[in-house]
ROTI-899404 format. One line per field, with one value per atom (N, C-alpha, C): chain; atom name; x, y, z. Coordinates in nm, 2 decimals. Layout:
residues N
chain (A,...);
atom (CA,...);
u (X,...);
v (Y,...);
w (Z,...);
END
This chain:
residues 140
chain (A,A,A,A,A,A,A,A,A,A,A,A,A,A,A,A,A,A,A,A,A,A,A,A,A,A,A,A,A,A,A,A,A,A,A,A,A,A,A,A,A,A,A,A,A,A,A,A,A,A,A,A,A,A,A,A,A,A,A,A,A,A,A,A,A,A,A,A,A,A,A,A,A,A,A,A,A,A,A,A,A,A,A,A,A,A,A,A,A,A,A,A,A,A,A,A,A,A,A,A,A,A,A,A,A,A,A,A,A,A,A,A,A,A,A,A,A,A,A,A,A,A,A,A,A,A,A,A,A,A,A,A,A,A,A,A,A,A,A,A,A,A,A,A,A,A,A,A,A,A,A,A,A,A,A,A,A,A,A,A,A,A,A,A,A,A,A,A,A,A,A,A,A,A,A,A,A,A,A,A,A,A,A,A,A,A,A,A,A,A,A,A,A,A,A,A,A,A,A,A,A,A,A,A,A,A,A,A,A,A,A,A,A,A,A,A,A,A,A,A,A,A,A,A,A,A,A,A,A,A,A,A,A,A,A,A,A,A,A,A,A,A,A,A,A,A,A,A,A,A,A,A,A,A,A,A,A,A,A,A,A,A,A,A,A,A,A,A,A,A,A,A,A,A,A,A,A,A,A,A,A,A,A,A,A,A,A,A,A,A,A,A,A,A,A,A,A,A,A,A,A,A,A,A,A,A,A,A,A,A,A,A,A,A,A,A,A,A,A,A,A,A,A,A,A,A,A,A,A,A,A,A,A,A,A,A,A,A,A,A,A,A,A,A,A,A,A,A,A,A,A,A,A,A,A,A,A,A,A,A,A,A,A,A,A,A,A,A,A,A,A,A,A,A,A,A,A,A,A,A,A,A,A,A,A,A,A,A,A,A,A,A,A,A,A,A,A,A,A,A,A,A,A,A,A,A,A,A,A,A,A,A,A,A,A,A,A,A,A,A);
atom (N,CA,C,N,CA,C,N,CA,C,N,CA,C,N,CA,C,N,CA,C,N,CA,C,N,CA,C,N,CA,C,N,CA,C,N,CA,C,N,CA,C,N,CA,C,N,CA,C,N,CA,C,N,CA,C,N,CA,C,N,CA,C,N,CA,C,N,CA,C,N,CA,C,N,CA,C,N,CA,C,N,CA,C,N,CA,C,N,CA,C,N,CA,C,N,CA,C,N,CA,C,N,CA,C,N,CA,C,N,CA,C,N,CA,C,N,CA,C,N,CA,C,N,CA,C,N,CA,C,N,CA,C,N,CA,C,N,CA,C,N,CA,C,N,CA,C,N,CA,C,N,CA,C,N,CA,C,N,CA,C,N,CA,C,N,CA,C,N,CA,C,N,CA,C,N,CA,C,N,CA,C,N,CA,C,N,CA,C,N,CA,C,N,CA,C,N,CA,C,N,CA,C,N,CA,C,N,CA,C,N,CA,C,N,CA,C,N,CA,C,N,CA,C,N,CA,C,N,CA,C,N,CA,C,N,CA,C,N,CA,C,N,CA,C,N,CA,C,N,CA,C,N,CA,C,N,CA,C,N,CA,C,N,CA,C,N,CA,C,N,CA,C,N,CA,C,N,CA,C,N,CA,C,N,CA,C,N,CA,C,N,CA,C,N,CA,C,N,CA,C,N,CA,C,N,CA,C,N,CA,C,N,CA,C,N,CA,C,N,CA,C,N,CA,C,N,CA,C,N,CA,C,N,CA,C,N,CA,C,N,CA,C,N,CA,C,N,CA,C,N,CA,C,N,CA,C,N,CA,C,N,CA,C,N,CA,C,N,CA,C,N,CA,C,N,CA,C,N,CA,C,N,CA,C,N,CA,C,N,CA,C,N,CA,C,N,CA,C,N,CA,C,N,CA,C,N,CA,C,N,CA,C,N,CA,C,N,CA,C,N,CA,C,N,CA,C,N,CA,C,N,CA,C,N,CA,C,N,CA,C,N,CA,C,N,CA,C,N,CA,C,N,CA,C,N,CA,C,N,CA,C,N,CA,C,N,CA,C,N,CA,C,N,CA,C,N,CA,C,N,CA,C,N,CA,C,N,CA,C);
u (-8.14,-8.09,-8.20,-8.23,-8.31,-8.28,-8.38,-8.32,-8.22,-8.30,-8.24,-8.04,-8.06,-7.91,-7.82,-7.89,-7.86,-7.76,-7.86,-7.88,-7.72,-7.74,-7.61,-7.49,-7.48,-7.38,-7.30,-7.38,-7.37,-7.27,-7.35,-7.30,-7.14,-7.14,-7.02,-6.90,-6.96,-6.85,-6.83,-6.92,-6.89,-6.74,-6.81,-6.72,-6.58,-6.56,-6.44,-6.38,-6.44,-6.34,-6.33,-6.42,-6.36,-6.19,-6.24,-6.12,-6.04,-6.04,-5.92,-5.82,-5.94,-5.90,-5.85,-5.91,-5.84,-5.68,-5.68,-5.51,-5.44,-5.51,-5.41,-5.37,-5.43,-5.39,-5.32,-5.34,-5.19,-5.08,-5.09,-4.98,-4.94,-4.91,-4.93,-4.84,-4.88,-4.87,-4.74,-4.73,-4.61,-4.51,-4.50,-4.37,-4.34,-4.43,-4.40,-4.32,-4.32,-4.30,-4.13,-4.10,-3.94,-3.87,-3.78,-3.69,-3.61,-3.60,-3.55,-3.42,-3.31,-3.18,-3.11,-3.04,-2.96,-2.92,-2.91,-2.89,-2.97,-3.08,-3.22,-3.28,-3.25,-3.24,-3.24,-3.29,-3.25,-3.14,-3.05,-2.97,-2.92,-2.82,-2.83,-2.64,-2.58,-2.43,-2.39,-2.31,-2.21,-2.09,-1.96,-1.85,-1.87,-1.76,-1.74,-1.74,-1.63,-1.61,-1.69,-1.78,-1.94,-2.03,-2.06,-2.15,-2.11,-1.99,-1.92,-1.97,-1.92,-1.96,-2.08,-2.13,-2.32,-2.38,-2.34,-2.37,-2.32,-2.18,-2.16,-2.20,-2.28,-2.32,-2.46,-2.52,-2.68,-2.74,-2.70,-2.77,-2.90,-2.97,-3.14,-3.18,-3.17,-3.15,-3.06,-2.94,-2.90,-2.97,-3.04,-3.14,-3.22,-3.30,-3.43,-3.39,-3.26,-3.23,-3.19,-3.12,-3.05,-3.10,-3.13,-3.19,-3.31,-3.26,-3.32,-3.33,-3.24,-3.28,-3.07,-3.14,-3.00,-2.87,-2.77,-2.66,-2.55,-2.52,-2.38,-2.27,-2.14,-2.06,-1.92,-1.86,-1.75,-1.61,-1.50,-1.40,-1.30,-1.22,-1.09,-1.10,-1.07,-1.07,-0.95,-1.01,-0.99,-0.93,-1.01,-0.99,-1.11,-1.03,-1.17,-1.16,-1.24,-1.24,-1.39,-1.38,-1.51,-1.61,-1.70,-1.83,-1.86,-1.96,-1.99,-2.03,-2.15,-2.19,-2.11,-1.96,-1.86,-1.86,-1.96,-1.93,-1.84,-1.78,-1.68,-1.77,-1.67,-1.71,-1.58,-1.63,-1.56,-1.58,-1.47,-1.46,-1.43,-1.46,-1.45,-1.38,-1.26,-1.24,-1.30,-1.39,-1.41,-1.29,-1.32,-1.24,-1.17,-1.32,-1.30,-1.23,-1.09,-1.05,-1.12,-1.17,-1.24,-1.39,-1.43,-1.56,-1.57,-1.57,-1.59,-1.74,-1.71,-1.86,-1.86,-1.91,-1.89,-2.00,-1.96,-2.00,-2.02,-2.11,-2.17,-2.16,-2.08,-2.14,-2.15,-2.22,-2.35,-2.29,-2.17,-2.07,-1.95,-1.96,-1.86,-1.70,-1.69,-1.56,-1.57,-1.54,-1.47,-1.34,-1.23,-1.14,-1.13,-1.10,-1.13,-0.96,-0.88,-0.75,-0.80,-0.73,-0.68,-0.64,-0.63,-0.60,-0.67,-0.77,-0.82,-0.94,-0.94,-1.10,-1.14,-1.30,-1.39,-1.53,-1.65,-1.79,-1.84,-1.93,-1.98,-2.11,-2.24,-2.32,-2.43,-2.52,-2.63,-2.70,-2.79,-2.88,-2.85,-2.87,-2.82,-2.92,-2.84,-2.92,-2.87,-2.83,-2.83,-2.66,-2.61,-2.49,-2.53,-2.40,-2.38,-2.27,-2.20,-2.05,-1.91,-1.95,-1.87,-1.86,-1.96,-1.97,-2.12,-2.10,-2.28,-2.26,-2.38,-2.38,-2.45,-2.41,-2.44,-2.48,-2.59,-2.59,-2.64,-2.61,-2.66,-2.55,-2.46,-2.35,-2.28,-2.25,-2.21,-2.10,-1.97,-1.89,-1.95,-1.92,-1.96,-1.86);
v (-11.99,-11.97,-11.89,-11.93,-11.85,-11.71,-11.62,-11.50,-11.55,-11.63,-11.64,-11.68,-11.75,-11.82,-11.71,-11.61,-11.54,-11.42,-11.36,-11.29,-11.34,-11.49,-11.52,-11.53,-11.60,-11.56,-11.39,-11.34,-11.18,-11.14,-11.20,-11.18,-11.21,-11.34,-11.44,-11.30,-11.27,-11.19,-11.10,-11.00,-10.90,-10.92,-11.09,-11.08,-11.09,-11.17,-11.19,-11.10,-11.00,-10.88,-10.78,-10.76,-10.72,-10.78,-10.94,-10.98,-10.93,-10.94,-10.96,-10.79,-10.65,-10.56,-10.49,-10.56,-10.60,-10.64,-10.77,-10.82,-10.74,-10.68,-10.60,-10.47,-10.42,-10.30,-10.36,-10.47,-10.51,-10.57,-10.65,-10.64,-10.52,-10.44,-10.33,-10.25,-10.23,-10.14,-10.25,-10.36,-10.44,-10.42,-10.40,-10.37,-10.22,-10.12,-10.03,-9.99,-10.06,-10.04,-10.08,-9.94,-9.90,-10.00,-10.05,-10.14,-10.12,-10.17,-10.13,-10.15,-10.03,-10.02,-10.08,-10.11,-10.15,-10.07,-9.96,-9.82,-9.77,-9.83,-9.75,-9.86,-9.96,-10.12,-10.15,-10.16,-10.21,-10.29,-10.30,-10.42,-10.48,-10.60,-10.67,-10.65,-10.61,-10.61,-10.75,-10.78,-10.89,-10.90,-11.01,-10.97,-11.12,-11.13,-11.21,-11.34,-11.37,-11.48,-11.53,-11.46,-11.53,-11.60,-11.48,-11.52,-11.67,-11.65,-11.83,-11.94,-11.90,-11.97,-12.06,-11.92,-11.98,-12.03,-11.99,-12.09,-12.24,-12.20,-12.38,-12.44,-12.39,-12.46,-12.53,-12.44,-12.44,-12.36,-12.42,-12.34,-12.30,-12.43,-12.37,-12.24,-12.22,-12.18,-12.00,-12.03,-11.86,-11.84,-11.91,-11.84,-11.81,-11.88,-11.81,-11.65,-11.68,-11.57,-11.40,-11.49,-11.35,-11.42,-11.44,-11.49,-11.34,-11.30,-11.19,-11.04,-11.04,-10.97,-10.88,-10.76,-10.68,-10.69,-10.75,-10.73,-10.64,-10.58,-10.54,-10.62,-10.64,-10.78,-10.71,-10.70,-10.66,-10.76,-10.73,-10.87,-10.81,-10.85,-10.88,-10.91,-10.85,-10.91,-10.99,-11.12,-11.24,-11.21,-11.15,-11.16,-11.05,-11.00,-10.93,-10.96,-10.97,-11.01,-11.04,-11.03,-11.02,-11.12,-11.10,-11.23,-11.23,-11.35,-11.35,-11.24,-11.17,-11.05,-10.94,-10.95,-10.84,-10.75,-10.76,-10.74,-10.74,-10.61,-10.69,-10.77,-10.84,-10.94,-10.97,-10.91,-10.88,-11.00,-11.13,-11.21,-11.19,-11.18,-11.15,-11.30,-11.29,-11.43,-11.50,-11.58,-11.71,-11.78,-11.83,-11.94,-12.06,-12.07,-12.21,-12.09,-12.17,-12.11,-12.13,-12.24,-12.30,-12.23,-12.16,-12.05,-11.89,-11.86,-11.71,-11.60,-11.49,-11.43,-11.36,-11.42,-11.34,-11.24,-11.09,-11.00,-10.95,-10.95,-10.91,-10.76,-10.64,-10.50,-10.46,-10.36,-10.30,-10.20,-10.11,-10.07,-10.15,-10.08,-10.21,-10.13,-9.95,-9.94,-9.90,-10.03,-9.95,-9.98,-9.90,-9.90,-9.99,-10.13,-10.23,-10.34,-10.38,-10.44,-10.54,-10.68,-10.79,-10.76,-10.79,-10.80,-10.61,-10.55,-10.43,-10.47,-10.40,-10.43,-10.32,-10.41,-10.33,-10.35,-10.26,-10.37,-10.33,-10.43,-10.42,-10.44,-10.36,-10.40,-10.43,-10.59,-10.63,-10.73,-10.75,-10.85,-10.99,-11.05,-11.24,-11.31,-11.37,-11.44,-11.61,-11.67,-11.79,-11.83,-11.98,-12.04,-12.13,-12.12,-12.22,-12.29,-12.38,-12.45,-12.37,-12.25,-12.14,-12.05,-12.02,-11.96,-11.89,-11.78,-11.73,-11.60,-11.58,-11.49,-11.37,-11.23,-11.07,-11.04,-10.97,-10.92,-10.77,-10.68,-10.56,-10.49,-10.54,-10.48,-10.29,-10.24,-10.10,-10.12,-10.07,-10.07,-9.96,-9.99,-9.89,-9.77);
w (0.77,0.90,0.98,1.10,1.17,1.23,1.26,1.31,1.43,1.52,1.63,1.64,1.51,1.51,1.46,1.37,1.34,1.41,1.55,1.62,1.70,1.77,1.80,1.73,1.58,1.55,1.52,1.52,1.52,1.67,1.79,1.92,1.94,1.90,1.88,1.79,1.68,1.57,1.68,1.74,1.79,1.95,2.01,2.09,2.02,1.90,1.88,1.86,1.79,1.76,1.83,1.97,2.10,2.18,2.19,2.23,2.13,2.03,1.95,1.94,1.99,2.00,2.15,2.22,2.41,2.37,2.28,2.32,2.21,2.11,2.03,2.14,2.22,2.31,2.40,2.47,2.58,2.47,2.37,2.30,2.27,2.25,2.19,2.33,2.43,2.55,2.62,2.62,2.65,2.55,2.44,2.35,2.36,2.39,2.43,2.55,2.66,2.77,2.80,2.87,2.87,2.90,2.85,2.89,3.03,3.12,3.27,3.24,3.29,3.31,3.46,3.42,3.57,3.65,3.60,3.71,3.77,3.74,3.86,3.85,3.91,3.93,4.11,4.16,4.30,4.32,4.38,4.37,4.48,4.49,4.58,4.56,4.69,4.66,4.71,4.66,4.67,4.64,4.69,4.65,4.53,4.43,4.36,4.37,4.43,4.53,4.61,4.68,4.78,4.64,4.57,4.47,4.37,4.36,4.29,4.41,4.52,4.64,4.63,4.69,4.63,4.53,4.42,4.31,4.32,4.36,4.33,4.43,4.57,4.65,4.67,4.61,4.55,4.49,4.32,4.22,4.24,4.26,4.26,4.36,4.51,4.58,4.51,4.45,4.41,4.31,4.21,4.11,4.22,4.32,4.37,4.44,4.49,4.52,4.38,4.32,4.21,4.08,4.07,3.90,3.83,3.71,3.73,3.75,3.86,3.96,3.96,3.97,3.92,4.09,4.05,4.17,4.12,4.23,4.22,4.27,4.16,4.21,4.23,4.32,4.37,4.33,4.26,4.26,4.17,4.09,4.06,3.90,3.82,3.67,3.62,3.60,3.57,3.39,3.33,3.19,3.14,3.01,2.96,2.78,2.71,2.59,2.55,2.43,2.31,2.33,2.36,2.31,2.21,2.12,2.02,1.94,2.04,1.98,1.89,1.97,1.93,2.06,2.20,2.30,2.38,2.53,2.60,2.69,2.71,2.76,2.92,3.02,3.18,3.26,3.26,3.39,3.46,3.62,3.74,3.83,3.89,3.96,4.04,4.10,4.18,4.24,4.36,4.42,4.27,4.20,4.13,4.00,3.94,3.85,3.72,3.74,3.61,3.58,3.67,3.59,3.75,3.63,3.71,3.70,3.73,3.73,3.53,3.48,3.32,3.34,3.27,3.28,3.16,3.10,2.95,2.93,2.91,2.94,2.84,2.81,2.80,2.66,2.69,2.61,2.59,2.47,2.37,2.39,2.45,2.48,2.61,2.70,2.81,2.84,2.96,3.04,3.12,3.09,3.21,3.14,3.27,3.25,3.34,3.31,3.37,3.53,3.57,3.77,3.85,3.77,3.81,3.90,4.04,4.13,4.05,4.03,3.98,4.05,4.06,4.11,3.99,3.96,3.80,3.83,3.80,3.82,3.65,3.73,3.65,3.61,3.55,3.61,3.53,3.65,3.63,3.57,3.52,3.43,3.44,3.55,3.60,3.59,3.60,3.62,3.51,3.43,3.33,3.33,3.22,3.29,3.31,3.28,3.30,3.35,3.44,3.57,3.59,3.66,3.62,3.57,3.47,3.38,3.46,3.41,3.44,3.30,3.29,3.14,3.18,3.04,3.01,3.15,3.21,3.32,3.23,3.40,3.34,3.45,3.44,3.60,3.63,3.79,3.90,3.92);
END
């Protein structure tokens, strides 16, 4: 092998284990980095019923709008009961009886009954065939 080839492969090693210690520090500094709460969350208020509205009117259009992005949802409890996780799990009523606002919250005991207004706030996570999802929700 020549010096010359030499010289470069050398260069070559040195870059790679620069890169490779660049993405070890943003990997690294992104798993660290605080998880955002919904309480010091910006939010967008809405009542329950608009938000079913808008979804079933144009989904693509309310994700661009709330997908993401933390709301506070004002409405009427529909039902409250367990998700898979062993979470509660807080529906909110819609017009359409057949899917409501599901509210994923955050604590596994809260004080929440059947026909109680509540505003629940937290961040959406789109419409599925059961209504559109809130996760990581705290009531207000």
């Amino acid at each position: 092998m020549t010096a010359q080839l030499q010289f470069m492969v050398k260069k070559i090693l040195i870059l790679v284990v620069v890169l490779g210690v660049v993405a070890g520090i943003f990997v690294a500094m992104q798993l660290n980095k605080p998880h955002q709460k919904v309480e010091d969350a910006k939010s967008v208020v809405i009542a329950a019923v608009e938000l079913g509205k808008q979804y079933n009117a144009d989904e693509k259009g309310s994700d661009a709008k709330y997908l993401n992005k933390a709301i506070e949802v004002s409405g009427t409890i529909s039902e409250v009961d367990k998700n898979q996780d062993g979470g509660v799990m807080v529906v909110l009523k819609t017009d359409d009886p057949a899917s409501g606002i599901q509210c994923s919250m955050r604590e596994k005991n809260i004080a929440a009954q059947k026909d109680q207004q509540v505003t629940i706030k937290g961040f959406c996570s789109g419409n599925s065939i059961t209504g559109v999802s809130l996760t990581d929700c705290v009531i207000k």
